[in-house]
C-alpha positions in Angstrom: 26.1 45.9 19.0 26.5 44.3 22.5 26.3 40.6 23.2 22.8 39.8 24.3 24.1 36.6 25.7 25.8 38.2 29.0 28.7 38.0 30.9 30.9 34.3 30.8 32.7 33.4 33.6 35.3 30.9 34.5 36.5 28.9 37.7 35.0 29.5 41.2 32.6 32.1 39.5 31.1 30.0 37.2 29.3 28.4 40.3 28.4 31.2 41.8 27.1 33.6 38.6 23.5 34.0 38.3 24.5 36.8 35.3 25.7 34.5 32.9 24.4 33.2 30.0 22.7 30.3 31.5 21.6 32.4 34.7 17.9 33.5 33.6 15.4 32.6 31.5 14.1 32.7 28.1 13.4 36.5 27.2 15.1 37.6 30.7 12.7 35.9 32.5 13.5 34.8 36.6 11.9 33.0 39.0 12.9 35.2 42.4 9.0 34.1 43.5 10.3 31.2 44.6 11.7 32.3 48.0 8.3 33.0 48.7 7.1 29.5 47.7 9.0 28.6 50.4 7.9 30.0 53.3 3.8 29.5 52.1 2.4 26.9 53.8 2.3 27.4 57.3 -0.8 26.3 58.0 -0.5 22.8 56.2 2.7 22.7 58.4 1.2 23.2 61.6 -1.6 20.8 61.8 0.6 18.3 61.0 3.7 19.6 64.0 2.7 16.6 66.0 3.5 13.9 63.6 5.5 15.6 61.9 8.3 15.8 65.2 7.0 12.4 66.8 9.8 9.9 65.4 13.4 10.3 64.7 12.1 10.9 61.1 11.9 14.4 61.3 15.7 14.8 61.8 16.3 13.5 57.8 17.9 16.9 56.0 15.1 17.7 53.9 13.3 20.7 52.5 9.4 21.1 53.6 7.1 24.2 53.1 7.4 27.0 55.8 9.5 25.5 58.0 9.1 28.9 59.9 5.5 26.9 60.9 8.4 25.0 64.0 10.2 27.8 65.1 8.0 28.9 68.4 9.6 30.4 71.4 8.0 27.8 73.4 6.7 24.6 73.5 3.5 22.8 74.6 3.5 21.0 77.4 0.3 19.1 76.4 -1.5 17.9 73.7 -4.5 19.6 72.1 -7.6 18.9 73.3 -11.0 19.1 72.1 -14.2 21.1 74.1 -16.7 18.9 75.2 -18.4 17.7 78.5 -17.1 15.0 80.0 -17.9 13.3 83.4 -17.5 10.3 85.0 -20.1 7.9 85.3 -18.8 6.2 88.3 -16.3 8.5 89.9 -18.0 11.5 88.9 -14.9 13.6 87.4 -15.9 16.6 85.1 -14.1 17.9 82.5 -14.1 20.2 79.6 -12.5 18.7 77.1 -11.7 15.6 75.5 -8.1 14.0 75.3 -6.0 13.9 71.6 -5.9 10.2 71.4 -9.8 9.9 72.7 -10.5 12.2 70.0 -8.7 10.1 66.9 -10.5 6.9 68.4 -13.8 8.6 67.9 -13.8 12.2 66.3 -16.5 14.7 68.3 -17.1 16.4 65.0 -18.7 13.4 63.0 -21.1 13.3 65.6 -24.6 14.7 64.2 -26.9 16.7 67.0 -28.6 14.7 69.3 -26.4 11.4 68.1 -25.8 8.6 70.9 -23.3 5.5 70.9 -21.5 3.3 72.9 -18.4 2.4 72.5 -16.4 -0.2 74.5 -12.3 0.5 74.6 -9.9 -2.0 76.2 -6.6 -2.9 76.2 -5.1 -5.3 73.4 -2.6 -6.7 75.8 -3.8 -6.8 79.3 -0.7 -7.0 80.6 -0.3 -2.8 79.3 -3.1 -2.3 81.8 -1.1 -1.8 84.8 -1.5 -4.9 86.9 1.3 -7.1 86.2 4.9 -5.9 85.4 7.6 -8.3 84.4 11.4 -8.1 85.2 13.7 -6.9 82.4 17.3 -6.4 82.9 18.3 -3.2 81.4 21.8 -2.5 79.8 22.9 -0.7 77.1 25.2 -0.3 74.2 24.7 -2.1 70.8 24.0 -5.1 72.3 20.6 -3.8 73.9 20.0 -1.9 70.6 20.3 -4.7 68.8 17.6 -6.3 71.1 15.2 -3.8 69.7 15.4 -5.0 66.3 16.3 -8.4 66.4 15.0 -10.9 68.5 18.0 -13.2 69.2 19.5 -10.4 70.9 16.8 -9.8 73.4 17.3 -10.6 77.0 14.6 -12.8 78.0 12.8 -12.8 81.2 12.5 -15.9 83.4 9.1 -17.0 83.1 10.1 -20.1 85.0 7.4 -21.8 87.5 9.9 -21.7 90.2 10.1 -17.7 90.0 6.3 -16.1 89.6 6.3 -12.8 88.8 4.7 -10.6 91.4 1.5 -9.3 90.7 -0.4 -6.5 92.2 -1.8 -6.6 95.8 -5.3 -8.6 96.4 -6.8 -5.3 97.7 -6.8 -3.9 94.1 -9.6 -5.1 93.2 -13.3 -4.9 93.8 -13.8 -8.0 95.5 -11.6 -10.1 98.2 -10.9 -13.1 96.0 -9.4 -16.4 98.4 -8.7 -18.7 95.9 -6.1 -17.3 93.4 -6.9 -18.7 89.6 -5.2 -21.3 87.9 -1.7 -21.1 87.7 -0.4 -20.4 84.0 1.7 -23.8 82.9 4.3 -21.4 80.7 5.0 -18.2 83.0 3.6 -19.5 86.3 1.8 -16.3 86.2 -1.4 -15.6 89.3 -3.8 -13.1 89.1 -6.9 -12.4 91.2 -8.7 -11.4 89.1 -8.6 -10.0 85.5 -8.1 -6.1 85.2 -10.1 -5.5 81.6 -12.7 -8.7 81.9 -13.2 -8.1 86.1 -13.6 -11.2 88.5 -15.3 -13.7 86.5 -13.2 -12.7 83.3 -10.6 -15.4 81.5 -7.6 -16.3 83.2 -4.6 -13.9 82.5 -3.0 -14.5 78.8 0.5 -14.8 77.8 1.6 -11.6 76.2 1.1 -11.3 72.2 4.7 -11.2 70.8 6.4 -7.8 69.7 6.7 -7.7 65.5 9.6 -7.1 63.5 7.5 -4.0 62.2 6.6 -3.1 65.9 10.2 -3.3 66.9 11.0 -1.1 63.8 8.2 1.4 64.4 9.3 1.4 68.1 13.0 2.5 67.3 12.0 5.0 65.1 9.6 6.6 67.2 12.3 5.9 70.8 15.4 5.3 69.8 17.2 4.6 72.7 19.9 2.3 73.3 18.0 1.0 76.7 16.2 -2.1 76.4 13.0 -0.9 77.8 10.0 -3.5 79.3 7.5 -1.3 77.7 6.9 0.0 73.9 6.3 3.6 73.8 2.3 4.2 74.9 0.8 5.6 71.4 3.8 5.9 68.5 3.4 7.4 65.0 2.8 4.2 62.8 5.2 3.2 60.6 3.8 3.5 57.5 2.0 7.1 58.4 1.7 9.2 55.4 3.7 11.7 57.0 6.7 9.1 57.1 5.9 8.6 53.9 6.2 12.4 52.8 9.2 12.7 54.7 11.5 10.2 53.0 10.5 11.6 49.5 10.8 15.2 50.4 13.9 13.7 51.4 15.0 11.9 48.1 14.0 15.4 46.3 16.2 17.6 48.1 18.8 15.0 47.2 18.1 15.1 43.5 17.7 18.7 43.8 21.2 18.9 45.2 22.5 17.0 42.0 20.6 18.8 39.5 22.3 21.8 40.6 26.1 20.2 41.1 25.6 19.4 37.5 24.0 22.7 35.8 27.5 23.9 38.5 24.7 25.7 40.5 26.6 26.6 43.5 24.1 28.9 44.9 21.7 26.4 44.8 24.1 23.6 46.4 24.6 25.8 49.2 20.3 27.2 49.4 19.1 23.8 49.6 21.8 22.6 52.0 21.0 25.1 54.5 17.2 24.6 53.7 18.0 21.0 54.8 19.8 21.6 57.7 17.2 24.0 59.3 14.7 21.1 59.3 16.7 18.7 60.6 17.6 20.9 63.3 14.2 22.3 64.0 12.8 19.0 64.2 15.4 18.1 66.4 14.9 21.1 69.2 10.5 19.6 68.8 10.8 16.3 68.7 9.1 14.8 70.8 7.0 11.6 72.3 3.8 11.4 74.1 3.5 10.2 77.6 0.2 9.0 79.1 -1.0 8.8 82.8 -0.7 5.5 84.3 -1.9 4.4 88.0 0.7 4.9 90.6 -1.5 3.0 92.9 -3.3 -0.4 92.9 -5.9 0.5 95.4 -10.0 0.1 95.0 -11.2 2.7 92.5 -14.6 3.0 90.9 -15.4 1.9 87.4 -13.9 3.7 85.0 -16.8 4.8 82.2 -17.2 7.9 81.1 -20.2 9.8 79.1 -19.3 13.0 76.8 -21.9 15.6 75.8 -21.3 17.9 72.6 -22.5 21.3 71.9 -24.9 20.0 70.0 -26.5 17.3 71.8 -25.1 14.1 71.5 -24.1 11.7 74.3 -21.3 9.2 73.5 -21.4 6.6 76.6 -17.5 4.6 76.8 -17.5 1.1 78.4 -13.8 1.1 79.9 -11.7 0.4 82.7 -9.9 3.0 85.3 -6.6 2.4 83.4 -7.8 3.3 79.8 -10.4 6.1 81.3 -6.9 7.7 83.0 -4.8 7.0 79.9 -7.4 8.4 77.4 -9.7 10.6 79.1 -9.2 11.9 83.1 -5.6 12.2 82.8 -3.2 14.3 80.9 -1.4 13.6 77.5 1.9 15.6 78.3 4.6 15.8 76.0 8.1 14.8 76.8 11.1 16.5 74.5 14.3 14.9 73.7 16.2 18.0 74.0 16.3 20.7 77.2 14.6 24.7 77.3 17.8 26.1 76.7 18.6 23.8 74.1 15.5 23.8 72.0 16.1 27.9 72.5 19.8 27.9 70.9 18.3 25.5 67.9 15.3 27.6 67.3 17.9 30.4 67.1 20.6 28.5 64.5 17.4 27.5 62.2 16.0 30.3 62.0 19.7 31.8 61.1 19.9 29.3 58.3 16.5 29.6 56.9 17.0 33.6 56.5 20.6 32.8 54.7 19.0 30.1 52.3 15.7 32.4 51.5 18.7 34.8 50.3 20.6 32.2 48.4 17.5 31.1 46.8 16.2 34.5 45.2 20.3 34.3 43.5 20.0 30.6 41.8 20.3 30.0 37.7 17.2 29.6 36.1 17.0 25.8 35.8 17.2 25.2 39.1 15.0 28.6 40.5 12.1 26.2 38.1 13.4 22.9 39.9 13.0 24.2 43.3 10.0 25.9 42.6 8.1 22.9 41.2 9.5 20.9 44.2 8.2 23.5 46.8 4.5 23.6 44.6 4.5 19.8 44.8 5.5 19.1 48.2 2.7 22.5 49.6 0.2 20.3 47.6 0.7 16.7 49.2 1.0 18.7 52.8 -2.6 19.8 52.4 -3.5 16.3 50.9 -2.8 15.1 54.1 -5.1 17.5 56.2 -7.5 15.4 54.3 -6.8 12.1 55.7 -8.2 11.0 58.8 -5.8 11.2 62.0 -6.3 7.3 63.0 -3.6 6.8 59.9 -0.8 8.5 60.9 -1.0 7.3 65.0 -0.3 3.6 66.0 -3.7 3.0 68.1 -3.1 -0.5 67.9 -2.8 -0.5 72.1 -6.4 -0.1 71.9 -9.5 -2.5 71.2 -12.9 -0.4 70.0 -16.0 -1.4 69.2 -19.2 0.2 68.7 -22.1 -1.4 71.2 -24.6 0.7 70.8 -28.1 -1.5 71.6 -30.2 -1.3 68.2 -32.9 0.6 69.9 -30.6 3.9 70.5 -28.6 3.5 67.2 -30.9 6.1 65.3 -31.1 8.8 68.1 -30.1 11.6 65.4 -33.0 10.2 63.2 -36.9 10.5 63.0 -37.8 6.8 63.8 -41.5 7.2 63.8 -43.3 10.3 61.8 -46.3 9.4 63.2 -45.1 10.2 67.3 -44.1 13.5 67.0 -42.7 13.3 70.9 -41.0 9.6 71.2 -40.5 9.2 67.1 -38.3 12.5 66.9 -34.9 13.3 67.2 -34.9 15.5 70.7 -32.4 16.7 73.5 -34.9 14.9 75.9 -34.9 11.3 74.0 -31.1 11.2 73.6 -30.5 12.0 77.5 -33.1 9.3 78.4 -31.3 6.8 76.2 -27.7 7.9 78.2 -29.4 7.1 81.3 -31.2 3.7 79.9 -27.4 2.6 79.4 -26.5 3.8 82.2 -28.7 3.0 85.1 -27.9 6.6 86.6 -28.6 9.9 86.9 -26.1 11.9 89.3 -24.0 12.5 86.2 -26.4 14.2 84.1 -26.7 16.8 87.7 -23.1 17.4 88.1 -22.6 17.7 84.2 -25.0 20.2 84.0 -27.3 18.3 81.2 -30.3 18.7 83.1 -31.4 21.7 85.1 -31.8 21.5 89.2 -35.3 22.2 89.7 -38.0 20.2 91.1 -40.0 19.3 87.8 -36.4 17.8 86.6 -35.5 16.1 89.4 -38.8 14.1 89.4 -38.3 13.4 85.6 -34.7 12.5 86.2 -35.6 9.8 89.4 -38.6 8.5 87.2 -36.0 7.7 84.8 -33.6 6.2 85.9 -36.5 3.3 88.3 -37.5 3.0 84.6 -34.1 2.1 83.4 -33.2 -0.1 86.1 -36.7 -1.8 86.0 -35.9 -2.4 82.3 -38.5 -0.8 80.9 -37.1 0.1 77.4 -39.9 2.0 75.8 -40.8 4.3 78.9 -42.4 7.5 77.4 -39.1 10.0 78.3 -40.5 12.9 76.3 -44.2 12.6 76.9 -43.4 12.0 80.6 -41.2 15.7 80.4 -43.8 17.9 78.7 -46.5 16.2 81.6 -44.1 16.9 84.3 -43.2 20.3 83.4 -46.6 21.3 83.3 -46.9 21.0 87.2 -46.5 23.0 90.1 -43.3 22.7 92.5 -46.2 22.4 94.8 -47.8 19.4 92.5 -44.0 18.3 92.3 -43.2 14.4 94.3 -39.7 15.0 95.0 -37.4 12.4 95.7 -36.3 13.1 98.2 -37.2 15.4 101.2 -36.6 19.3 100.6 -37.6 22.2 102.0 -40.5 24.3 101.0 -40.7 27.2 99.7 -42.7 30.1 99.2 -44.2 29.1 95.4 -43.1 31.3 92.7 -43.7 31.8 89.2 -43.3 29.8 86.2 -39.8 30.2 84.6 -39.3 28.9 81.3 -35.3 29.5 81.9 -35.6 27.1 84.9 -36.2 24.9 82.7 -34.1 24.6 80.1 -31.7 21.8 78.5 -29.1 21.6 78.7 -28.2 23.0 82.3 -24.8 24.0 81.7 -23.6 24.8 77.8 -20.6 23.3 76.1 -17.9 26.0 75.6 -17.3 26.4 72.1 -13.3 26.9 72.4 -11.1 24.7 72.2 -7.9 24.7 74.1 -5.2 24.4 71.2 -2.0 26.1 71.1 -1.4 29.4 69.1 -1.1 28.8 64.9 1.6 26.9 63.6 2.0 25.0 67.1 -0.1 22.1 68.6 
């Protein structure tokens, strides 16, 4: 009779055997399903690309499920956006979609139909908001790295009275000011005027100083050896989940490695090596930081709110100023790379060599460790989709941003049935939230070059009544009531305005009529799967 037990080896082949007697499993059982665990996943992988490649972080050697999820033969230029209608209450800018950022600060999705809020966003240091800028020498080398983390070794500005720092040019603002405010007693700082608070705002404050953990977080998300005046605009925060996930996935390929060094594994060693090194090097060709528009000029701009209309029907009104309304919402959220095209080209190559050579090694490891890595890769697919479940304000640093929800207590139940017993003001309608955007407001050319509200005579009555009954303050003026009476009439019965032209009368069109003018597009303008 043979020897059930298989083959013994000795020496070199004793690491490299997956025959022997310890290489499978009780009744000849293997585990060659776990190359497959490792390349399942993808979609886990890919909502999270953007965090995942936003700090230096993502270049640990480390395994993580479907790592195939990074390798693209491009990358995205700009962050993805969410569809929705967007316009400028001021400057009148339309757009179809909604910025990244603007979208963690308040997601479009928890919205209910025919919802409204306001929401007022400003900067937490007003010195980020464009207006003032204050000299830094920049060097480099350890001693300007060390200034990131440490304070001692930062070069400090001279804030002295006898050397203002400049600030922007009196016509940046909306009114000529003459007298220039206070002067500051630490910095010797003047402003004309305050950029978040406007003309009659506080004098300009001294800037809040940087954290230890903000001067950790900002390293790890730049890490540059220039000692920059300005943190990065919106990092990943320092304790984001994903971080988090990282480091232990991290700490588990390490004990994986030494599990299998001491069941003398070598397969293993070598799969879970090259597993390692194709993240690090993937995350390395995508990694990445986010770059926000800023104002290149200082010159008289209009007010910088901004209304957004959902597919469904709800208005969300945002009190800001031009520089957060470019930052968040008119301008683009590009991404800047750390490494070149043909770079990021030649990695994408090399990983996806040594993912194919470790999904080989993988199916040829002993027993033990096929269940170790198996269990690891079953673990670490589980707390990836955990963190799909998580809201996205944890895993960005929004902290450059103040937010808080002003909606006026008579508008804060638009999505509700306030009064059963009014079936026209007391229910949730298309009409009643768009009256409560222009109450707010005080305007109505947004609502025609947004497209909520159709063009025709009977609406542009309803619209001018409207808004004289917003400005007038007149709070509980019958919007719905007043719609069904004035789309009843005739163009002819119809007071315009303003002067028109008449027209031969025509018939009554119900499609003239309806709300909203111009619909939502339901796509969103995301990047193919596994991508942004």
């Amino acid at each position: 009779m043979g020897d059930d037990s298989g083959p013994s080896y000795t020496g070199a082949l004793q690491w490299f055997a997956s025959d022997g007697p310890d290489g499978e499993g009780p009744a000849g059982w293997r585990l060659d399903v776990v190359t497959l665990l490792a390349v399942i996943g993808e979609s886990s992988i890919a909502e999270h690309a953007q965090t995942i490649t936003a700090s230096v972080i993502c270049l640990l050697p480390r395994i993580i499920p479907a790592p195939q999820a990074l390798l693209k033969p491009s990358r995205p230029q700009r962050l993805p956006e969410t569809t929705a209608r967007m316009t400028g209450v001021h400057s009148g800018v339309v757009l179809d979609t909604v910025g990244f950022f603007a979208n963690i600060i308040h997601p479009l999705d928890e919205f209910q139909p025919f919802a409204f809020k306001v929401l007022e966003i400003t900067h937490t240091d007003r010195n980020n908001a464009g207006g003032v800028e204050i000299p830094v020498t920049a060097a480099g080398g350890p001693r300007a790295l060390m200034s990131r983390l440490w304070p001692r070794w930062r070069t400090k500005p001279d804030l002295s009275q006898s050397k203002p720092i400049r600030g922007p040019p009196k016509d940046a603002f909306e009114e000529e000011v003459t007298n220039l405010g206070p002067r500051s007693r630490t910095t010797g700082l003047r402003t004309a005027s305050d950029i978040e608070a406007g003309p009659d705002g506080p004098a300009q404050k001294l800037s809040r100083r940087t954290t230890m953990k903000e001067k950790v977080q900002d390293f790890v998300a730049n890490p540059t050896l220039a000692n920059m005046a300005k943190r990065p605009a919106i990092p990943a925060t320092l304790y984001s989940p994903i971080h988090i996930l990282e480091v232990f996935s991290a700490l588990l390929t390490y004990a994986i490695i030494g599990f299998a060094a001491s069941r003398k594994d070598g397969t293993a060693v070598v799969a879970v090596a090259l597993m390692a090194l194709a993240s690090s090097v993937v995350g390395w060709a995508s990694w990445w930081r986010p770059i926000l528009m800023h104002r290149s000029h200082t010159n008289k701009v209009p007010a910088g709110d901004v209304i957004i209309r959902t597919r469904e029907g709800a208005f969300l009104l945002i009190r800001c100023t031009e520089e957060v309304a470019r930052e968040l919402y008119s301008g683009t959220e590009e991404c800047a790379y750390h490494v070149g095209g043909q770079a990021y080209r030649l990695l994408m190559g090399l990983g996806t060599f040594l993912i194919m050579v470790s999904v080989i090694l993988l199916g040829n490891c002993k027993w033990q460790t096929q269940l170790f890595i198996g269990s690891s890769y079953i673990i670490l697919n589980g707390l990836y989709w955990t963190m799909g479940l998580l809201p996205k304000r944890l895993f960005w640093d929004l902290s450059r941003y103040q937010f808080k929800d002003i909606t006026p207590p008579e508008a804060q139940n638009a999505d509700k049935t306030t009064d059963a017993d009014d079936p026209r003001e007391g229910v949730k309608s298309f009409t009643r939230t768009l009256w409560y955007a222009i109450r707010e407001t005080e305007r109505i050319a947004w609502v025609t070059r947004s497209g909520a509200a159709p063009s025709t005579p009977q609406w542009q009555m309803w619209l001018a009544e409207a808004e004289a009954a917003a400005k007038a303050g007149n709070k509980m003026w019958p919007a719905v009531a007043r719609k069904d009476e004035i789309m009843k009439m005739r163009e002819d019965e119809v007071m315009m305005p303003v002067p028109v032209v008449k027209t031969r009368p025509h018939d009554f069109d119900a499609a003239e009529h309806a709300v909203p003018a111009v619909e939502v597009q339901s796509h969103d303008r995301k990047g193919q799967d596994g991508a942004f």
